[in-house]
PASEBA-1860 file (N, C-alpha, C; in nm, 3 decimals):
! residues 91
1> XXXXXXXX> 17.074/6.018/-1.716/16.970/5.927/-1.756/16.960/5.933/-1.908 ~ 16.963/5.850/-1.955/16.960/5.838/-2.073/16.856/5.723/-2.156 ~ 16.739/5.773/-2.302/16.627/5.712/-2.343/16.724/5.638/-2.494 ~ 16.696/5.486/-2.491/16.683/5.470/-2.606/16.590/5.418/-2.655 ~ 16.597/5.482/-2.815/16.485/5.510/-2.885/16.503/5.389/-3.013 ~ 16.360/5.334/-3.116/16.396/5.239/-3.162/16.260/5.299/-3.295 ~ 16.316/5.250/-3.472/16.267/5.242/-3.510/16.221/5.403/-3.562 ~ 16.066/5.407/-3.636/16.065/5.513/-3.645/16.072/5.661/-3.538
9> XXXXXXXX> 16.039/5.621/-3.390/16.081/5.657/-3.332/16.188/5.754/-3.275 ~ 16.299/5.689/-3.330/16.442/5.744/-3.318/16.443/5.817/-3.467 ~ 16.373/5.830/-3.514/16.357/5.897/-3.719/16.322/6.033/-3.617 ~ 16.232/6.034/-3.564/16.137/6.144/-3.507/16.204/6.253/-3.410 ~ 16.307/6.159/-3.357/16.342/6.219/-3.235/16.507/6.262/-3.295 ~ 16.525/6.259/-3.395/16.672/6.256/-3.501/16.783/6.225/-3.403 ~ 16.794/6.071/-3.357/16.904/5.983/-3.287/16.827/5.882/-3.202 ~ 16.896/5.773/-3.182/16.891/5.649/-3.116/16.902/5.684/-2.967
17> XXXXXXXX> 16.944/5.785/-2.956/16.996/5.789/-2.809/16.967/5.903/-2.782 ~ 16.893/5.945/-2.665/16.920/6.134/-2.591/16.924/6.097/-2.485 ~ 17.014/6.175/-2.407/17.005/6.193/-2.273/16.962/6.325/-2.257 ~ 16.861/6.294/-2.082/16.823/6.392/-2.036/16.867/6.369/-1.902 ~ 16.874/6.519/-1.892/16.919/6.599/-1.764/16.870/6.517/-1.644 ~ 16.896/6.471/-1.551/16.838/6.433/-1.411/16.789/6.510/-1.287 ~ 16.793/6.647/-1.339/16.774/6.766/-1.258/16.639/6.762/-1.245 ~ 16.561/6.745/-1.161/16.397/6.711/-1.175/16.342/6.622/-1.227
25> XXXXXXXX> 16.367/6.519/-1.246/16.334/6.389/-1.305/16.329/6.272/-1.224 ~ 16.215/6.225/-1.167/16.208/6.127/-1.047/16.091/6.027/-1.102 ~ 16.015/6.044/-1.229/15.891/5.935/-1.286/15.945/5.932/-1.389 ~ 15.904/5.827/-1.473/15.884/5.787/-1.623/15.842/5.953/-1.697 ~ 15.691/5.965/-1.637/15.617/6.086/-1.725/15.743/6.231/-1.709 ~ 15.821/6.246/-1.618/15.915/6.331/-1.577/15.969/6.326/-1.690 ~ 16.089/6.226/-1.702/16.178/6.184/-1.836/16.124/6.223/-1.890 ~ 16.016/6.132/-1.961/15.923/6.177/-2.058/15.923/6.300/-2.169
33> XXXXXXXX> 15.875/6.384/-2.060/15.856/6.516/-2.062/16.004/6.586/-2.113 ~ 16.108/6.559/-2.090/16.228/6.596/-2.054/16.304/6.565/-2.227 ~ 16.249/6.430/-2.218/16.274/6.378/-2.380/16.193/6.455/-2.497 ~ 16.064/6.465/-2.501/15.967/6.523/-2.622/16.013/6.703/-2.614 ~ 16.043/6.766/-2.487/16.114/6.918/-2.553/16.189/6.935/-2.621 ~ 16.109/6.985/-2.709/16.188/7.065/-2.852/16.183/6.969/-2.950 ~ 16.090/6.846/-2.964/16.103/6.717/-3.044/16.010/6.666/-3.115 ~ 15.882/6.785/-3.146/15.717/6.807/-3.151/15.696/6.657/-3.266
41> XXXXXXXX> 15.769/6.636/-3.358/15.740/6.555/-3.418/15.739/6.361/-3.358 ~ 15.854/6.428/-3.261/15.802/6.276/-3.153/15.730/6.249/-3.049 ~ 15.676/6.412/-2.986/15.554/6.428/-2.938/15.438/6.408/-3.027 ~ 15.443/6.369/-3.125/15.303/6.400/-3.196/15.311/6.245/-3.213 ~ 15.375/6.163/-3.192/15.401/6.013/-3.234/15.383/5.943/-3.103 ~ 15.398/5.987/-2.978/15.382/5.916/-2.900/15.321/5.975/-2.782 ~ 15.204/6.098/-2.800/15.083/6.161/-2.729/14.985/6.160/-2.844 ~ 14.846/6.137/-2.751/14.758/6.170/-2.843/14.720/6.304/-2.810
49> XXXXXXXX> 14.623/6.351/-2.846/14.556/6.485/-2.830/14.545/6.554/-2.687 ~ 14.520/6.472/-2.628/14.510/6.529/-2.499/14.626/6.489/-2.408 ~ 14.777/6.468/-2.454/14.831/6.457/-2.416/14.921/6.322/-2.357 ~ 14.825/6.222/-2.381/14.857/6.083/-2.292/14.925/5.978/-2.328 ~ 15.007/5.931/-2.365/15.078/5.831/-2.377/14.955/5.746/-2.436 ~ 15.044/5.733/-2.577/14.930/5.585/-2.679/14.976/5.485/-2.623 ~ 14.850/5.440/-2.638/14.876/5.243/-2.619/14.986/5.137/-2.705 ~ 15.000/5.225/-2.798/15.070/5.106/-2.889/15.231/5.113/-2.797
57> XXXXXXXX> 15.255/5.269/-2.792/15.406/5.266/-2.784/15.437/5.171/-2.637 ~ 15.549/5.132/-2.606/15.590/5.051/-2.491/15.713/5.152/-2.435 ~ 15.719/5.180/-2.333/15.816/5.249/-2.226/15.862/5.132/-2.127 ~ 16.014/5.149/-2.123/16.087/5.029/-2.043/16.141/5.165/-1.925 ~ 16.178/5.084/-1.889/16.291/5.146/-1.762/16.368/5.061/-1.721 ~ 16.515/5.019/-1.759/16.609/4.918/-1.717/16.563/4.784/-1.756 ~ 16.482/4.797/-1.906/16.421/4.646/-1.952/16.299/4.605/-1.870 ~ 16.250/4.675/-1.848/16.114/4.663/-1.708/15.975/4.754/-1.810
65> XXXXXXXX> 15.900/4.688/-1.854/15.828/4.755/-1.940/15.709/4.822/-1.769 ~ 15.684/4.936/-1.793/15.652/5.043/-1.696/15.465/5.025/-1.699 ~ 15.440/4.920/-1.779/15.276/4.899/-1.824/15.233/4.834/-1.665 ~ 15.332/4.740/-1.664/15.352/4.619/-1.550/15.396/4.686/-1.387 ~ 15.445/4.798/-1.432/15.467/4.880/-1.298/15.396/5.004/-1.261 ~ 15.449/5.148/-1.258/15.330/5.274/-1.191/15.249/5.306/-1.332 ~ 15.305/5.292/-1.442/15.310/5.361/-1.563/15.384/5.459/-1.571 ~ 15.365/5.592/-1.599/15.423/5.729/-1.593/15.456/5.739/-1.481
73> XXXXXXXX> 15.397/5.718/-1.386/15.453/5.743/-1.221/15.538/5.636/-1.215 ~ 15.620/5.528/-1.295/15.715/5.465/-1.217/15.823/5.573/-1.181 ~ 15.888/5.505/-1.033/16.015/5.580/-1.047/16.142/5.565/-1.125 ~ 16.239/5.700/-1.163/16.303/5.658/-1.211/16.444/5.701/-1.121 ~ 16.572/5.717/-1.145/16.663/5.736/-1.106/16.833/5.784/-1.179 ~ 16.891/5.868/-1.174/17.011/5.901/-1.221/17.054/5.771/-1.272 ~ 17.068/5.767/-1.422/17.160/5.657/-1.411/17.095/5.511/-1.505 ~ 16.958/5.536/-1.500/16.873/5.441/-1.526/16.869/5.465/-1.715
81> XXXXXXXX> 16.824/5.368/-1.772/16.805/5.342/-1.938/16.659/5.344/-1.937 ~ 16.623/5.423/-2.023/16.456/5.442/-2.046/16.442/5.379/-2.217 ~ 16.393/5.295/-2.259/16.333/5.306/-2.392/16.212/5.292/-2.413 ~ 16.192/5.336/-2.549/16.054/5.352/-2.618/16.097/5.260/-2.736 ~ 15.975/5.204/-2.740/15.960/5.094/-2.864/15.811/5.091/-2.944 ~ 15.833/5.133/-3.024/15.679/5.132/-3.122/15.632/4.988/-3.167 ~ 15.511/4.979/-3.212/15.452/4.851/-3.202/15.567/4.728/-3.291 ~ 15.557/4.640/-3.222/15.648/4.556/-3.326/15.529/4.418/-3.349
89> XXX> 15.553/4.398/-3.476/15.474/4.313/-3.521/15.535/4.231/-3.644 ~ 15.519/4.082/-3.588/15.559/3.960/-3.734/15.538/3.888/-3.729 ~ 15.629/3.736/-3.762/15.572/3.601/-3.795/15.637/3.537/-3.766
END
């Protein structure tokens, strides 16, 4: 399974791309979790204080933004493309 990352984002997480392990990984918040170890500076960018996924950032799963589906509890699967996209804004 593999997250791509966009923007400052991928600054934070130092690469466009990580894959994580599929060994216990069956939700979004799973991945998640799987992605921000060892990455505190992109945990600090996309949790707030108590832990929760900010509003601004957007989480896809196979181009399926996850707002529209479980959220963190969507499922995910071996194999699947996760990205994160920070607010985008223009004209």
């Amino acid at each position: 399974m593999e997250w791509r990352l966009f923007a400052d984002l991928a600054e934070a997480a130092g690469d466009r791309r990580v894959a994580v392990p599929d060994d216990d990984v069956d939700t979004v918040g799973a991945a998640l979790d799987a992605l921000l170890e060892g990455r505190p500076a992109l945990r600090d960018r996309v949790l707030d204080e108590d832990g929760t996924l900010v509003d601004h950032v957007n989480v896809l799963v196979n181009g399926r933004s996850v707002h529209v589906a479980a959220g963190l509890d969507t499922p995910v699967e071996a194999g699947d493309e996760l990205a994160l996209f920070p607010p985008v804004s223009g004209g």
